[in-house]
C-alpha positions in Angstrom: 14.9 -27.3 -17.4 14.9 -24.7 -14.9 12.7 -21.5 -15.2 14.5 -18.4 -14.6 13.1 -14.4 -13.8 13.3 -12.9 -17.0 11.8 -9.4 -15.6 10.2 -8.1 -13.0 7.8 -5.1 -13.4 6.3 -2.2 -10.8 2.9 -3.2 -10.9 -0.6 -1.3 -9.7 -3.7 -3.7 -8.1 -7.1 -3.2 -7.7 -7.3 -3.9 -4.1 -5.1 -2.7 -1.5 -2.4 -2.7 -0.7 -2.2 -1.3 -4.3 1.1 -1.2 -5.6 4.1 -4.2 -5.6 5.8 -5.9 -8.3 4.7 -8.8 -10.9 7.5 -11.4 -11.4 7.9 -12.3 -15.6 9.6 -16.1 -15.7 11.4 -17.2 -19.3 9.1 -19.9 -19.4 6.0 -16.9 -19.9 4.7 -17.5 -16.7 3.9 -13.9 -14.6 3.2 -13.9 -10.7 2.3 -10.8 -8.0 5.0 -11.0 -5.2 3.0 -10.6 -2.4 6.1 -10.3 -0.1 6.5 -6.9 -2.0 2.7 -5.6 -1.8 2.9 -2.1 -0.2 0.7 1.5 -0.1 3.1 3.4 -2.5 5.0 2.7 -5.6 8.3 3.8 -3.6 7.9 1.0 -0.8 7.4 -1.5 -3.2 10.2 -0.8 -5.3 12.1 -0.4 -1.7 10.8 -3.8 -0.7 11.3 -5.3 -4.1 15.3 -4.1 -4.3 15.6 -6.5 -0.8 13.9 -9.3 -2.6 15.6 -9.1 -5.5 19.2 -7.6 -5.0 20.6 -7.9 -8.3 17.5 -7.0 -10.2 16.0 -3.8 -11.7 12.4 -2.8 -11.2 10.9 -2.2 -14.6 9.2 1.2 -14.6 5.8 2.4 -16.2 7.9 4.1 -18.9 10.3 1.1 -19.9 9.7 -0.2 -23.6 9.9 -4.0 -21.7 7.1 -3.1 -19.1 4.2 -5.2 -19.2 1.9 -1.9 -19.3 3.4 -1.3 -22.9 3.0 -4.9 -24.4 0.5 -5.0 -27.7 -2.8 -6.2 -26.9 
């Protein structure tokens, strides 16, 4: 079985540098990229569109973000 990106979110960190993007696989698994840590939301999201060509960043406002999941 292979595990494929289901998602992958803008995400914010506690330590610097503090914004990248969290990977979601279909298997439930969720990983930080570290390849696309960086100091503001808009490098990350820069950084995370070379990573991932043919995949959109899910904002803070998107119903599927991880931010908006019920506890």
């Amino acid at each position: 079985m292979t595990t494929k990106i289901k998602h992958i979110h803008i995400a914010k960190s506690p330590c610097y540098p503090p914004y990248g993007i969290s990977v979601e696989y279909t298997d439930g698994r969720e990983s930080w990229d570290c390849d696309c840590a960086a100091s503001t939301e808009e490098q990350a999201i820069t950084l995370a569109k070379e990573v991932y060509p043919r995949r959109n960043v899910l904002m803070w406002d998107n119903p599927k973000h991880y931010s908006r999941r019920a506890q």
